[in-house]
C-alpha positions as CSV (number, residue, x, y, z in Angstrom):
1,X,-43.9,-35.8,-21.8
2,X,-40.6,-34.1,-22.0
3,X,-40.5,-31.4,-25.1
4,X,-36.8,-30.3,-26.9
5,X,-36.7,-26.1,-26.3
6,X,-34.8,-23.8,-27.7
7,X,-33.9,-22.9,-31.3
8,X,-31.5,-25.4,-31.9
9,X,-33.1,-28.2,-34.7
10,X,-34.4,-31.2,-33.2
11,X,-31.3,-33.6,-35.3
12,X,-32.8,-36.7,-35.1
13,X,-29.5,-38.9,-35.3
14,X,-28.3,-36.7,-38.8
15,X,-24.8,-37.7,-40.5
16,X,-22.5,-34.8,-42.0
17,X,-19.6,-34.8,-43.6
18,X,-16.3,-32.5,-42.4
19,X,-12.6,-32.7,-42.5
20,X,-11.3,-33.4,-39.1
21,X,-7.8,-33.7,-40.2
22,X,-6.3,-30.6,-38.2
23,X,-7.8,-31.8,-34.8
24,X,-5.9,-34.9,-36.0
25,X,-2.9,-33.7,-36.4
26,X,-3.2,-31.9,-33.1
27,X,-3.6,-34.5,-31.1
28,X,-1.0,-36.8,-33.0
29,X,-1.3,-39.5,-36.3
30,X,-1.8,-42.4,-35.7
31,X,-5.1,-42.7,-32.9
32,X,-6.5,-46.1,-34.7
33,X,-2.9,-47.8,-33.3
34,X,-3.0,-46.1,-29.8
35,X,-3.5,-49.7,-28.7
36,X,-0.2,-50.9,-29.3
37,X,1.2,-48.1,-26.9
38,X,-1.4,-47.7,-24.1
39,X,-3.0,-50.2,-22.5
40,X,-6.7,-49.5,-20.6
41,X,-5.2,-47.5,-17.9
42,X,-3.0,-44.7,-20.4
43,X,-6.0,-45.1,-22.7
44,X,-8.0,-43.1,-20.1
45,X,-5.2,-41.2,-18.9
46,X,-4.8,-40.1,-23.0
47,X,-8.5,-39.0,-23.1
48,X,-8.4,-36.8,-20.5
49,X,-5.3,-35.2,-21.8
50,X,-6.5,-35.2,-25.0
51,X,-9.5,-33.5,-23.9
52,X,-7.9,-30.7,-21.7
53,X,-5.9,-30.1,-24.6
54,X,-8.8,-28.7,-26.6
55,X,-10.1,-26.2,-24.0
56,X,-7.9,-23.7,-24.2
57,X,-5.5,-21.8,-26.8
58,X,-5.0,-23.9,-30.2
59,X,-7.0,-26.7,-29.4
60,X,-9.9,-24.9,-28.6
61,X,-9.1,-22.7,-31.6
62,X,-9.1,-25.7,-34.3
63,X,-12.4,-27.3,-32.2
64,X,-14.4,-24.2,-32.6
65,X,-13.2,-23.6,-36.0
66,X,-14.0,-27.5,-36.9
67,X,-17.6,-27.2,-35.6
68,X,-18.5,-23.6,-37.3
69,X,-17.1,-25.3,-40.7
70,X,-19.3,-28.5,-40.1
71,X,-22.4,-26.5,-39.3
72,X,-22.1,-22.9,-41.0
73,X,-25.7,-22.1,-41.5
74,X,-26.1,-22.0,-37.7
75,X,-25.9,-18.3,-36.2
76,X,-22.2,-19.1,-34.4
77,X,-22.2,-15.6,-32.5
78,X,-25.7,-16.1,-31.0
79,X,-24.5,-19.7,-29.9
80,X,-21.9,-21.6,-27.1
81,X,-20.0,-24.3,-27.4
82,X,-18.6,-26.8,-24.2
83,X,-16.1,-25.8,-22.6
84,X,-13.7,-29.4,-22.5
85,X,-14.8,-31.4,-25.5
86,X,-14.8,-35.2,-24.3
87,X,-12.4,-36.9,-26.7
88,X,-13.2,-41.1,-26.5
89,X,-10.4,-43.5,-26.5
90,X,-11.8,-46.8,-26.9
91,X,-9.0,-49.3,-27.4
92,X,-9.4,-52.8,-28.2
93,X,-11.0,-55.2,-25.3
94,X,-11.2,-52.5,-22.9
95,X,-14.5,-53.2,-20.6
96,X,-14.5,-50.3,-18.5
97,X,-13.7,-47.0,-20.6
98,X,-17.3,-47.9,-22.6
99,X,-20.6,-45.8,-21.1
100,X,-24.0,-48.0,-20.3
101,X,-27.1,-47.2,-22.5
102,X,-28.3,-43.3,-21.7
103,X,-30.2,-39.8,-22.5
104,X,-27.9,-36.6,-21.6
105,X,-30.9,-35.4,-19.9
106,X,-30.9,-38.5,-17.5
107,X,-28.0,-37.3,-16.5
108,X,-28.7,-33.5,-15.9
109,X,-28.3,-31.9,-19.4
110,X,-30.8,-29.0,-20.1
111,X,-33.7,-29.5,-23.6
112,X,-31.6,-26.2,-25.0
113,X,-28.7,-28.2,-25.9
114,X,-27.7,-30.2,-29.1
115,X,-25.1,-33.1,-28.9
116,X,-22.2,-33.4,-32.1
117,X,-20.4,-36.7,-32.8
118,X,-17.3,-36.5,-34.2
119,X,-15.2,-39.7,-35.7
120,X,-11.8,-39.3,-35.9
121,X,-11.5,-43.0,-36.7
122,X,-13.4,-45.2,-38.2
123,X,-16.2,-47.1,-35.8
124,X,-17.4,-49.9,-37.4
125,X,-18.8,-53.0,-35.4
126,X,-18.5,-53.1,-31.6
127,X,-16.5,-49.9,-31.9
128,X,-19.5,-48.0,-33.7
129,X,-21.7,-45.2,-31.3
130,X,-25.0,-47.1,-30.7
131,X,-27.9,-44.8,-30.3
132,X,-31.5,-45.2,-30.6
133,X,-34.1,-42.7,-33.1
134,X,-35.8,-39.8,-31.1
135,X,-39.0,-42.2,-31.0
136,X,-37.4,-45.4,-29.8
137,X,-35.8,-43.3,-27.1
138,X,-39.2,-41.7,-26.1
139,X,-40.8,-45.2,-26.0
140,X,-37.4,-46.7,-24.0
141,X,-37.6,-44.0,-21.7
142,X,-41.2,-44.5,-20.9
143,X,-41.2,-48.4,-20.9
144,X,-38.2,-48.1,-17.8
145,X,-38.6,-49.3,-14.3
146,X,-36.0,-46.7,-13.1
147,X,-34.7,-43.2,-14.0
148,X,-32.1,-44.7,-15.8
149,X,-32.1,-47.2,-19.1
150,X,-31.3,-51.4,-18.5
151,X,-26.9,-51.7,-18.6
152,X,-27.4,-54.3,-21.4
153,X,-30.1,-52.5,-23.5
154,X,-29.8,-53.0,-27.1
155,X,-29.7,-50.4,-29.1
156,X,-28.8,-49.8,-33.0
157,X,-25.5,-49.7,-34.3
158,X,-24.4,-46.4,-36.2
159,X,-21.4,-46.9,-38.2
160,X,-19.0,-44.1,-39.1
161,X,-15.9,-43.3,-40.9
162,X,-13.5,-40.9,-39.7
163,X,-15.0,-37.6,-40.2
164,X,-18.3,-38.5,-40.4
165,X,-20.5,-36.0,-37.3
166,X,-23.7,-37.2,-35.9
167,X,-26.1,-35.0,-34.8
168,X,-28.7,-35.6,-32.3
169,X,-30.2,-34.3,-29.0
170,X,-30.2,-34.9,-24.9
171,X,-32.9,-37.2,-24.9
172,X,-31.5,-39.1,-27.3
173,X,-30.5,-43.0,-26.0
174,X,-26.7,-43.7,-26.7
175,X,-23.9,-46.0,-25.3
176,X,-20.6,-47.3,-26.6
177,X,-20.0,-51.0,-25.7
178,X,-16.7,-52.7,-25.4
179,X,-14.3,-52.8,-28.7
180,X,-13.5,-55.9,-29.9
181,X,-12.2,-54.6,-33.6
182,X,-8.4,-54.8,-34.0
183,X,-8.0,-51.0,-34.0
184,X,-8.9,-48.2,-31.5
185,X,-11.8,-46.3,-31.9
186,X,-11.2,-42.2,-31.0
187,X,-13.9,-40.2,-31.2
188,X,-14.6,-36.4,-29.6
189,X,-18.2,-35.5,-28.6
190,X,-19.4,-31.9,-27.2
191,X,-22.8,-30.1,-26.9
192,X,-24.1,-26.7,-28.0
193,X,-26.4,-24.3,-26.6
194,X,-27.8,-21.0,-27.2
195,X,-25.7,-18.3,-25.3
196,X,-28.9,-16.7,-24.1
197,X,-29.5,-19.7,-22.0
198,X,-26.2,-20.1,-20.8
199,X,-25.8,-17.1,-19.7
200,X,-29.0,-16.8,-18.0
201,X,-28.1,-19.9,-15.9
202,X,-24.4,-19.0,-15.6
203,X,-22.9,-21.9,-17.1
204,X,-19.5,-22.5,-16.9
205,X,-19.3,-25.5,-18.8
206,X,-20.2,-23.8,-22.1
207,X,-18.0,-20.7,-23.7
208,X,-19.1,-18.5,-26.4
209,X,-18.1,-19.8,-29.8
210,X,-15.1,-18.2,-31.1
211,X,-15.9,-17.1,-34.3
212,X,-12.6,-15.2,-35.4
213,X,-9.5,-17.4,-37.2
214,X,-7.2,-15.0,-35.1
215,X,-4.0,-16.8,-33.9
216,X,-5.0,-18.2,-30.3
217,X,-2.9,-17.2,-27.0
218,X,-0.7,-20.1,-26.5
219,X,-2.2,-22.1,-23.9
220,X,0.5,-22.5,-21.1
221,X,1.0,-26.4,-21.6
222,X,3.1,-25.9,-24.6
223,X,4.3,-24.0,-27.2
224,X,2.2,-25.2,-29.5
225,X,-0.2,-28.3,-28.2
226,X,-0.8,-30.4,-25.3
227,X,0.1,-33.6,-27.0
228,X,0.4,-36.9,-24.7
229,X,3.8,-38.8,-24.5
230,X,2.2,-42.0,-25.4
231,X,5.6,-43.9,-24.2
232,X,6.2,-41.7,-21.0
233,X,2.4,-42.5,-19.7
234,X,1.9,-43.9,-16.4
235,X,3.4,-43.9,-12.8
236,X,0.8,-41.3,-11.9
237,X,2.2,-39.1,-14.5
238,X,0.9,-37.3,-17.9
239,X,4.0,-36.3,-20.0
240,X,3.1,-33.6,-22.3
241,X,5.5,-33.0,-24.9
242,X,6.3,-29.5,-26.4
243,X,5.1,-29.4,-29.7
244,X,2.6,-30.6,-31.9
245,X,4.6,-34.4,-32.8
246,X,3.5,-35.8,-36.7
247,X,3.2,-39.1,-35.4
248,X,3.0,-41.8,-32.4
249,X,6.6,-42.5,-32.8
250,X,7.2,-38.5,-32.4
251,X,5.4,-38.3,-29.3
252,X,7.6,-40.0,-27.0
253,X,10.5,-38.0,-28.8
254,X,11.1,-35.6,-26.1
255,X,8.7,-34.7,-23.1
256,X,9.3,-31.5,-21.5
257,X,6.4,-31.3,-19.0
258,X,5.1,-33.2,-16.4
259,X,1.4,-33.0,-15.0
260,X,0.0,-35.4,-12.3
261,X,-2.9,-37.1,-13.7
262,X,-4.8,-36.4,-10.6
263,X,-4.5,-32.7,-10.9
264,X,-7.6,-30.6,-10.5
265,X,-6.7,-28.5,-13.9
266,X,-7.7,-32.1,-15.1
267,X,-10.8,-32.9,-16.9
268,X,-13.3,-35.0,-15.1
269,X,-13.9,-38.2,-16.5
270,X,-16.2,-38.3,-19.7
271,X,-19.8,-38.6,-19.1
272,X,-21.1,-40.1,-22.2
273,X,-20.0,-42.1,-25.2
């Protein structure tokens, strides 16, 4: 039977409360209405953006600022963080951008590390994270034919507000399902890990955490943010505007750079829900 290792706590699907509201305004107001802007396609190509954006200079700075805030009793400089968060854009009716029923360690993700849920939107209904208790999973995983759980497996539906975190762990079962609420459903997920292991293994999807508030280098996208066009998407093209816009309408104000989609500096697609 598999065993969670490490020092991390075993979170067994845990709610906390923090204030998400300067990742927010990084990425742009407005992410319950991306729907009426981006269809499926721009929806994914927005995710990816988004999440690129928070891997480097400010973004990163305001994740790893977010997460120490959320979680201040853990020990931040003996710990890592992942290198791209995966920010979710789940927009209304979409049947592909959803990920099938789970465990992060089904998929290659070591005992060590902890998973953190963020909503920065509300996810009620079909747009809420389903995800089974540590002993549900346990029994799902040993009830399975396969490595892998059913596509259509039920699982329970945790509701969240926006800034509402979830805590659990890589053997957790989890999956999103398609949205059929009249607003989109934006979330950003990312795993922790001690940096003992990661460096042992020489992981280069996990960073240390930064734990000073210094001004961050600016990250080479922008002057300030990486902040999607939402009116400029498509044609093979992410249009990243200059600086951080207060709005959706501000966002397609004036693009100044232009990255193909396909790019390698690109994140992969996101792995989980």
């Amino acid at each position: 039977m598999l065993t969670l290792t490490g020092p991390l706590p075993a979170w067994d699907i845990e709610r906390r409360r923090t204030d998400p509201s300067e990742l927010i305004s990084f990425l742009g107001e407005g992410l319950s209405r991306l729907h009426e802007v981006a269809n499926a396609e721009r929806a994914l190509q927005l995710s990816q953006q988004f999440s690129f954006s928070l891997a480097t200079g400010e973004g990163k700075a305001i994740v790893h600022r977010l997460v120490r805030t959320t979680l201040p009793h853990l020990p931040w400089t003996e710990l890592a963080i992942q290198t791209v968060p995966h920010v979710r854009v789940l927009i209304p009716d979409d049947d592909i951008a959803p990920v099938p029923p789970h465990a992060d360690h089904d998929i290659g993700h070591s005992l060590f590390e902890r998973n953190l849920w963020f909503a920065l939107t509300a996810a009620r209904g079909t747009a809420a994270l389903r995800i089974a208790s540590f002993a549900r999973s346990m029994q799902l995983a040993a009830e399975r034919a396969g490595p892998f759980f059913a596509p259509h497996l039920p699982l329970p539906v945790v509701e969240a507000e926006r800034g509402d975190v979830l805590l659990f762990t890589p053997l957790h079962a989890h999956a999103a399902q398609t949205n059929r609420e009249a607003f989109t459903r934006v979330s950003m997920d990312l795993r922790i890990a001690p940096l003992a292991h990661v460096r042992s293994r020489s992981l280069r999807t996990f960073v240390p955490v930064v734990v000073s508030d210094a001004s961050p280098a600016m990250n080479g996208l922008g002057r300030e943010s990486a902040v999607a066009s939402l009116a400029k998407l498509g044609g093979g093209v992410v249009v990243i505007t200059e600086r951080r816009p207060q709005s959706l309408e501000a966002a397609s104000a004036s693009p100044t750079v232009i990255a193909d989609r396909d790019s390698r500096s690109s994140p992969p697609p996101p792995e989980a829900a």
